[in-house]
N, C-alpha and C positions, 0 to 999 in steps of 0.2 A: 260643569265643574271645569276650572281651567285651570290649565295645566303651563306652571314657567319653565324657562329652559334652566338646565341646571347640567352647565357643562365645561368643558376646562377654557372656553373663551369668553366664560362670566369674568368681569370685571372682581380682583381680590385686592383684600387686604391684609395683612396683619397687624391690630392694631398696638400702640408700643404700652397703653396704660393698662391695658387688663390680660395685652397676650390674644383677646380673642381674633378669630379669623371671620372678617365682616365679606359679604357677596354680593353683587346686585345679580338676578334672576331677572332677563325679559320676558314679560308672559306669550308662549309660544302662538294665540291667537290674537294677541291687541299690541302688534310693534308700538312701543313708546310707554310703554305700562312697565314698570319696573318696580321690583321689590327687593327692599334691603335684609336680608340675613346677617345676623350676626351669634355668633356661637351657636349655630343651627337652628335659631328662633327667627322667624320672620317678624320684622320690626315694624316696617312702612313701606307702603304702598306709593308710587309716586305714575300721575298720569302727566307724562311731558306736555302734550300737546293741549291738554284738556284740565289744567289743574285745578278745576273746579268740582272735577268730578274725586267723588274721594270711594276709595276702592274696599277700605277696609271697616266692617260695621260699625266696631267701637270709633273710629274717626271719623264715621258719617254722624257718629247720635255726637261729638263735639263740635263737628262743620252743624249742624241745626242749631248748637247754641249760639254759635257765630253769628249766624242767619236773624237770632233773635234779641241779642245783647244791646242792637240799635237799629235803627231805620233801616232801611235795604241799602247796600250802597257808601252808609256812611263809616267815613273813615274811624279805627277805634285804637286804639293802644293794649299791643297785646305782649305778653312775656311767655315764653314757652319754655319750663323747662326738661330740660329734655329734648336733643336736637334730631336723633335718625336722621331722616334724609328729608328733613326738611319739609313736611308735607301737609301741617296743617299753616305754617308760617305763609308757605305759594299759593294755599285756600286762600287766605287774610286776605294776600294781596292780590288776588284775580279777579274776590268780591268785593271789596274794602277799597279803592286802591286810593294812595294814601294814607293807608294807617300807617303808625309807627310802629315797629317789631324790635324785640330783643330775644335770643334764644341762647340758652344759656348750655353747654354740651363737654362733658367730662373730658370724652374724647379726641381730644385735639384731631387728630388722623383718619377720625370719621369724617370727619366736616370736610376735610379736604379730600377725601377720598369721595364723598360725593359729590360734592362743587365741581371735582375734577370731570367727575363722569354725569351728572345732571345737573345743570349749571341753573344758576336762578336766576330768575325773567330779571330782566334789567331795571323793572321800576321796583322792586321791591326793595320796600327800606326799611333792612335786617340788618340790627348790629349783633354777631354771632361774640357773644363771654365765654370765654375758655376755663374750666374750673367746675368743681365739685357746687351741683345745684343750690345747697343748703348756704355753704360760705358764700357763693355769688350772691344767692340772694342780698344776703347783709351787707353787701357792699357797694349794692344799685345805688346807682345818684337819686340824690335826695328829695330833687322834683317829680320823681315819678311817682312819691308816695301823696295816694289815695288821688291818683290819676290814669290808672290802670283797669280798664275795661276787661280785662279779659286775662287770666295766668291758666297755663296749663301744664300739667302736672305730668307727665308721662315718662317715668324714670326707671331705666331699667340698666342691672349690670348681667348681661347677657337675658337670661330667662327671667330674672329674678327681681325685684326690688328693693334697694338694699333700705334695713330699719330705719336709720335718721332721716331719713325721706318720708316716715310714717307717721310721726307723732304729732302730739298736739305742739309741743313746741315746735314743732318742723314748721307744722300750718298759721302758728303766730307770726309767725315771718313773711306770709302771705299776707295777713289780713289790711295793712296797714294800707300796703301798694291800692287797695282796689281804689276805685272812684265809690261812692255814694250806691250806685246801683253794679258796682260792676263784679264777676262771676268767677270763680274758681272751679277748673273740670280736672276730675282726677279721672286718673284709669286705672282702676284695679283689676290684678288677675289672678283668679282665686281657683278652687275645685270643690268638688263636692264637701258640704257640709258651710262654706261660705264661712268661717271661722272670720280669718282675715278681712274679708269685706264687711262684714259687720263689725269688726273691731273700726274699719275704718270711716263708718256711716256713723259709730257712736263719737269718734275722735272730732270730725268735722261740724258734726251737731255738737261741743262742748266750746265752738270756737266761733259758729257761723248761725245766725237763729234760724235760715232757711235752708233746706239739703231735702236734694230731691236724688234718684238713681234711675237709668238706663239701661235696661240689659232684657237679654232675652226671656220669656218664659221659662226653660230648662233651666238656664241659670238660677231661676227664684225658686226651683223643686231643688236645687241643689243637688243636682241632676249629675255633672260633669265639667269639667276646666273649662274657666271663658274669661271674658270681660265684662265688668261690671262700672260703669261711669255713672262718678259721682257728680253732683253741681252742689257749689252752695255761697252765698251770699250773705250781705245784712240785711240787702231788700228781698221784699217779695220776687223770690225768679219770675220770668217775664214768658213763661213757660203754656200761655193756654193754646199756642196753634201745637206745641211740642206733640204730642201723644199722633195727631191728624201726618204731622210729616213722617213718625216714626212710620206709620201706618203704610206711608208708601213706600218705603225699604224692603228690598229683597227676604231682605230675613227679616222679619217684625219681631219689633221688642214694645217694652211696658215701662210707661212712666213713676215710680213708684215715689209716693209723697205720702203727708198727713199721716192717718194711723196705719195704713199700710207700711209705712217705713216703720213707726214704733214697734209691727209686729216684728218688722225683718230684723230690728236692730237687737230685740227679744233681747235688751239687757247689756249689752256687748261692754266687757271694760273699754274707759276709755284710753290708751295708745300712750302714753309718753315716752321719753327718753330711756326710763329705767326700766319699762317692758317690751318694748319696740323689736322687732323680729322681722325678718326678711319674708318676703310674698313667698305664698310657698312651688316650687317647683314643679312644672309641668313633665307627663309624660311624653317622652320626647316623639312618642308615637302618634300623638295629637297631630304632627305638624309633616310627616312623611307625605300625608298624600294632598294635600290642600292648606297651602301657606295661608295664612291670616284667614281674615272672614270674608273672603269674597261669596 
């Protein structure tokens, strides 16, 4: 278990749209390994030296979708919303290189508070959209729609996810951008009884004919607080090494599709606008002793 430094010569913030206080933490055994806190949640994981390596579960089972969305190698066009520190956008371009990026990030003061302190490799070609994910979306340039391999969804206001990020109309707004085969990864983080996560397997399935989920076994006994990522597409996901790679992660998780998901989703209404509710909140005790999922 490794342990970050968490000390009054952590790089701070305070950020001016939400008030919170953002940190970055160096992991006390691997210099160059940083982790961004923000209102006491640990966000992202960032390996300077090594940005291919991705430190945090739920962002390694999104870095295999990467890995599988196209050829090895080849360049894709990806939209991230949701910016942290940047960390699945420095995967794209370490593996990818040449994709196109756009990440789209509330926080103005984030983005420059990690830029300032973990700067991005110099060929990455990231255009960062300042603004509320939902309105950015609808005002992407107009070439990008259904030219977009890849949109990631990881939106959080501190611990939380706020509703209009959750619904079906939220995800209509997505569907248009994709290309022909290309993938949308949500991250949800839910707790015991998975309420919210299976609200959001039904919402994705009302929009997307294919949705498959990632998460660990305790997660599907609805066991205790985690992450649950979602994928879903028009085409069939492109998913058969997925289950073999999960396999070799630290922590193993379970690729959950076909009628196993009908079981999971066990009905769930589907999410709009007018029932839409915020992820629901972790114990903050989750996170005292082991930031993210290393």
């Amino acid at each position: 278990m490794r342990a970050n430094r968490d000390d009054s010569s952590a790089p701070t913030r305070t950020l001016s749209a939400s008030g919170f206080n953002a940190r970055l933490d160096e992991d006390r055994h691997e210099p160059g390994v940083w982790t961004l806190v923000v209102d006491g949640t640990p966000q992202s994981s960032v390996d300077m030296e090594h940005p291919e390596v991705l430190h945090f579960e739920y962002v390694r089972r999104i870095g295999h979708a990467i890995d599988l969305v196209a050829p090895e190698g080849q360049p894709i066009t990806a939209v991230h919303l949701g910016g942290g520190a940047l960390t699945l956008p420095r995967y794209v371009a370490a593996t990818r290189p040449g994709s196109r990026q756009q990440a789209v990030e509330l926080e103005s003061d984030l983005v420059d508070f990690v830029r300032e302190n973990l700067p991005l490799p110099r060929n990455a070609q990231l255009r960062i959209r300042h603004g509320d994910a939902r309105e950015v979306l609808a005002k992407l340039p107009s070439g990008l729609r259904g030219s977009v391999d890849l949109v990631v969804v990881d939106i959080f206001s501190g611990a939380r996810t706020p509703a209009h990020v959750t619904s079906r109309e939220f995800y209509g707004l997505i569907a248009p951008l994709l290309s022909a085969s290309g993938i949308v990864a949500v991250n949800v983080a839910d707790g015991a009884g998975l309420a919210f996560a299976r609200g959001q397997a039904s919402t994705l399935q009302s929009v997307f004919p294919h949705v498959a989920i990632a998460t660990d076994t305790q997660m599907l006994k609805a066991k205790r607080f985690g992450n649950v990522v979602m994928f879903a597409s028009a085409a069939e996901l492109p998913f058969d090494r997925m289950p073999r790679l999960m396999a070799a992660d630290p922590a193993h998780a379970k690729l959950v599709t076909g009628r196993e998901l009908e079981n999971f989703i066990a009905g769930a209404p589907i999410v709009t606008d007018a029932t839409a509710i915020p992820s629901p909140p972790p114990a903050r005790s989750i996170f005292l002793t082991k930031p993210g999922g290393r």
